[in-house]
C-alpha positions, -999 to +999 in steps of 0.1 A: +081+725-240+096+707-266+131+716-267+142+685-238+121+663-265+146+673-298+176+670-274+164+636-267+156+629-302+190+638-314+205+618-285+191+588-302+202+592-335+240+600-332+262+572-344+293+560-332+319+539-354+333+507-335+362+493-345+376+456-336+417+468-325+427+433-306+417+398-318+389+376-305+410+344-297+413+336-264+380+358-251+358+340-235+322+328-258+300+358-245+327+383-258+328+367-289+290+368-292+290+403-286+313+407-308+290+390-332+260+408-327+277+442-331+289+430-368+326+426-360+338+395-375+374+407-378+403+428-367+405+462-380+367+458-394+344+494-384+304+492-383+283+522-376+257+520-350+228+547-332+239+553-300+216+531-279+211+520-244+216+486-260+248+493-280+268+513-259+261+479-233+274+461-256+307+481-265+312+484-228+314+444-223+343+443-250+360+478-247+390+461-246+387+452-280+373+473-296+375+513-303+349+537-302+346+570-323+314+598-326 
Protein backbone atom coordinates (compact mmCIF):
# COMPACT_ATOMS: atom_id res chain seq x y z
CA UNK A 1 0.00 0.00 0.00
CA UNK A 2 2.77 2.20 0.10
CA UNK A 3 4.42 2.24 -3.11
CA UNK A 4 1.76 5.41 -4.62
CA UNK A 5 3.14 7.06 -1.10
CA UNK A 6 7.19 6.87 -2.15
CA UNK A 7 6.23 7.82 -5.73
CA UNK A 8 4.69 10.75 -4.24
CA UNK A 9 7.45 11.33 -1.88
CA UNK A 10 10.00 11.31 -4.57
CA UNK A 11 7.72 13.58 -6.76
CA UNK A 12 8.30 16.21 -4.14
CA UNK A 13 11.84 16.17 -3.77
CA UNK A 14 13.14 16.33 -7.39
CA UNK A 15 14.77 19.64 -8.29
CA UNK A 16 14.71 21.57 -11.20
CA UNK A 17 17.49 24.29 -12.11
CA UNK A 18 15.99 27.66 -13.49
CA UNK A 19 17.79 29.81 -15.28
CA UNK A 20 17.15 33.66 -16.07
CA UNK A 21 17.88 33.52 -20.48
CA UNK A 22 16.08 37.17 -21.34
CA UNK A 23 16.40 40.35 -19.20
CA UNK A 24 13.82 41.70 -16.76
CA UNK A 25 13.48 45.25 -18.26
CA UNK A 26 10.57 46.10 -19.79
CA UNK A 27 8.29 43.06 -17.93
CA UNK A 28 5.73 44.19 -16.18
CA UNK A 29 6.25 44.58 -11.83
CA UNK A 30 4.54 41.02 -11.13
CA UNK A 31 7.12 39.32 -13.50
CA UNK A 32 9.78 40.98 -11.94
CA UNK A 33 8.56 39.94 -8.46
CA UNK A 34 8.40 36.55 -9.44
CA UNK A 35 11.37 36.80 -10.65
CA UNK A 36 12.46 37.93 -7.22
CA UNK A 37 11.06 35.40 -5.21
CA UNK A 38 12.54 32.56 -7.21
CA UNK A 39 16.19 34.14 -6.50
CA UNK A 40 16.94 35.41 -10.03
CA UNK A 41 18.33 38.76 -9.76
CA UNK A 42 20.24 38.55 -13.09
CA UNK A 43 20.67 37.22 -16.60
CA UNK A 44 22.38 33.97 -16.92
CA UNK A 45 21.99 33.43 -12.89
CA UNK A 46 20.72 29.31 -12.12
CA UNK A 47 18.99 28.49 -8.54
CA UNK A 48 17.89 25.03 -7.63
CA UNK A 49 14.49 24.54 -6.46
CA UNK A 50 11.96 21.18 -5.24
CA UNK A 51 9.63 20.75 -7.64
CA UNK A 52 6.51 22.28 -6.04
CA UNK A 53 2.96 23.12 -6.83
CA UNK A 54 4.24 26.57 -5.86
CA UNK A 55 7.33 26.78 -7.95
CA UNK A 56 6.54 25.23 -11.02
CA UNK A 57 3.47 28.28 -10.79
CA UNK A 58 5.85 30.50 -10.59
CA UNK A 59 8.24 29.36 -13.52
CA UNK A 60 5.10 29.15 -15.56
CA UNK A 61 4.24 33.06 -15.14
CA UNK A 62 7.84 33.89 -16.49
CA UNK A 63 8.66 30.99 -18.88
CA UNK A 64 9.53 33.38 -21.24
CA UNK A 65 12.39 34.23 -19.39
CA UNK A 66 13.56 31.86 -17.95
CA UNK A 67 14.86 28.12 -18.65
CA UNK A 68 13.96 25.06 -16.90
CA UNK A 69 16.22 21.88 -16.48
CA UNK A 70 15.54 18.39 -14.13
Amino acid sequence: MTGGNDMAKQAQTEMIKITQIRSRIGCPKVQKQTLDALGLRKNGRTVEHKANPAILGMVEKVKHLVKIEL
